[in-house]
C-alpha positions in Angstrom: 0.0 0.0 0.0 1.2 3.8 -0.8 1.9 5.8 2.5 -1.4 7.9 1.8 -2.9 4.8 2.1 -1.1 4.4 5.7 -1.5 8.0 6.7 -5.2 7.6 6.2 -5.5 4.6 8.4 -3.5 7.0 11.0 -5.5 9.7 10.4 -8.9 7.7 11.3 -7.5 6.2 14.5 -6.1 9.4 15.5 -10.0 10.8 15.0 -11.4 7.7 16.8 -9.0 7.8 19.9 -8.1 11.5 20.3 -10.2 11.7 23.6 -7.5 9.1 25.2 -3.7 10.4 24.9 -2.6 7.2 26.2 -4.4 5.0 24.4 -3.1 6.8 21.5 0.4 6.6 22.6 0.5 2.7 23.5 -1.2 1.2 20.3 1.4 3.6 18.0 4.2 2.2 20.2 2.5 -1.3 19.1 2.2 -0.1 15.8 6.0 0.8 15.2 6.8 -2.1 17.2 5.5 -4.8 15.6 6.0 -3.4 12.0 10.1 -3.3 12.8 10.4 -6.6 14.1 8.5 -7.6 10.7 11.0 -5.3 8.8 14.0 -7.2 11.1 12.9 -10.5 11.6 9.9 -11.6 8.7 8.1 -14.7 9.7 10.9 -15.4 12.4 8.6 -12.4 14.4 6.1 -15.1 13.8 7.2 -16.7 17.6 7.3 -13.5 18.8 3.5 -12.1 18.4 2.7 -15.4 19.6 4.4 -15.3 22.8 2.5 -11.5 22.5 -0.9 -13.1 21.9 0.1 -16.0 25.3 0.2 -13.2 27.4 -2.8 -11.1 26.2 -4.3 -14.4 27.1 -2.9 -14.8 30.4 -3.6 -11.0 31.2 -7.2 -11.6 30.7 -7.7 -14.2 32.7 -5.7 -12.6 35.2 -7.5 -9.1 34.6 -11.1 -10.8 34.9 -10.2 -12.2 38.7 -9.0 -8.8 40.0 -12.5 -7.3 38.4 -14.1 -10.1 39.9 -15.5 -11.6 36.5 -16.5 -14.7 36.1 -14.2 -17.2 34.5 -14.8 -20.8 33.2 -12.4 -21.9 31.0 -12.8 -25.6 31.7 -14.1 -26.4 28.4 -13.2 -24.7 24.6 -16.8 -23.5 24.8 -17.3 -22.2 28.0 -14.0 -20.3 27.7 -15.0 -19.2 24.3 -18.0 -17.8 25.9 -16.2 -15.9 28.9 -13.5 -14.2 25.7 -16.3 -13.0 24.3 -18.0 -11.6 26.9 -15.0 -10.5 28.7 -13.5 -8.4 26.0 -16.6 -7.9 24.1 -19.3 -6.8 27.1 -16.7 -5.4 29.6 -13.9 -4.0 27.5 -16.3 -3.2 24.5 -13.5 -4.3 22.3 -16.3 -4.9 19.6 -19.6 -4.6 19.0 -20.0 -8.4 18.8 -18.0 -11.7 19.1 -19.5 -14.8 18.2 -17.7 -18.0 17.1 -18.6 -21.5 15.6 -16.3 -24.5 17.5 -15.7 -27.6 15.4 -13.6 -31.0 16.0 -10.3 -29.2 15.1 -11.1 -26.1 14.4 -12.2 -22.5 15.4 -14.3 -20.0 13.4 -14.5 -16.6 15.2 -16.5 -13.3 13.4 -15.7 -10.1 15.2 -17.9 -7.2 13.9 -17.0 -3.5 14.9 -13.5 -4.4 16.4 -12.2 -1.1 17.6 -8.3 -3.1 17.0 -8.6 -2.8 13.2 -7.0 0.0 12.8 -3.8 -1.5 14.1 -4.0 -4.2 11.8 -4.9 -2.1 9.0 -2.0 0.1 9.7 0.1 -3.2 10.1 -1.4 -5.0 6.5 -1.0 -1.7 4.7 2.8 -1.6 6.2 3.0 -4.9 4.0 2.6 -6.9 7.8 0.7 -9.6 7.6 -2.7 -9.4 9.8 -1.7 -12.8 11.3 1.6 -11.9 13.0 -0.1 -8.4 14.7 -3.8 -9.4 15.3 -4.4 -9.5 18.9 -8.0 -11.6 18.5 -6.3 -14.1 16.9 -3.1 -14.3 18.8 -4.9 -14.7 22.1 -7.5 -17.0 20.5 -4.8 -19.2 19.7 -3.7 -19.0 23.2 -6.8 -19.9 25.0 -7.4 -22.9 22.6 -3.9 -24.4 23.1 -4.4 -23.4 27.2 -8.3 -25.3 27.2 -7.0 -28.4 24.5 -3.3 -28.6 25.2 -3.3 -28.7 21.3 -1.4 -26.6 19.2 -3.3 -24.4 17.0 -2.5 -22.0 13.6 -4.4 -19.2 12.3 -5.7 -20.8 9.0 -7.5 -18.5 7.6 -7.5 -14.1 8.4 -10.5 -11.6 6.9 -10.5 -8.3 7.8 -13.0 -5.4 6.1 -14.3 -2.0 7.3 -13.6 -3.5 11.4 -15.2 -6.7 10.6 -13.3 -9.3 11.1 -13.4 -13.3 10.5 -10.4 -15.5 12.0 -10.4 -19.3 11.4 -8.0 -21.6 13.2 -7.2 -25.1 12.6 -5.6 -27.7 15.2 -2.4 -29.1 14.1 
């Protein structure tokens, strides 16, 4: 993508986030951070936004007992169902967060994610979506954490904040 392209994706998160300095200030430090080590590292930064998207998982589960939320991740589904109402209801990531659970695999569809514009910033950077996403990074987390199987993004959409990830066990 042309840098217009890029400065209009950081032109519309600027005007979607202005009312939160910090905010601001963290996700561009995310931005820049993730984009070099693609620039240093390629797909080798593949292990390292997946050690990212491990902790995101582990920081929401740890969040959710200091807010006193209730967590059940016993089962794929129940913990499925505690993501998406964690980050979905309480952190009003996005509008909505439903998911479809097969034998080995995971469909999720995010509409309204308030995280696209990092990942749009990130794809139009020539990053792929799968190494910065952080839906799909900690999705992949709390599968492997609730299966003990390892899990891959298989399959990435994103379009005007909607999103639709697919993993697939190994």
């Amino acid at each position: 993508m042309s840098e217009e392209e890029v400065q209009k994706i950081t032109a519309a998160f600027l005007s979607e986030t202005q009312e939160n300095p910090v905010n601001i200030i963290l996700t561009a430090v995310l931005m820049g951070f993730t984009n070099s080590l693609w620039k240093v590292s390629g797909e080798g930064s593949g292990g390292i936004t997946r050690a990212f998207g491990e902790d995101l998982w582990d920081l929401i589960k740890a969040g959710s007992v200091m807010l006193g939320e209730e967590k059940d991740t016993s089962t794929p589904e129940k913990a499925l169902e505690f993501y998406a109402e964690y980050l979905g209801g309480y952190f009003n990531i996005a509008d909505e967060i439903s998911y479809n659970l097969g034998e080995d695999s995971l469909n999720v569809s995010i509409k309204g994610c308030k995280l696209h514009h990092f990942t749009d910033y990130l794809e139009a950077k020539d990053v792929p979506r799968s190494i910065g996403c952080p839906m799909a990074l900690s999705l992949i987390s709390l599968m492997e954490d609730v299966t003990g199987e390892s899990y891959i993004i298989d399959e990435l959409k994103s379009t005007d904040s909607n999103s639709e990830i697919v993993l697939k066990a190994l």
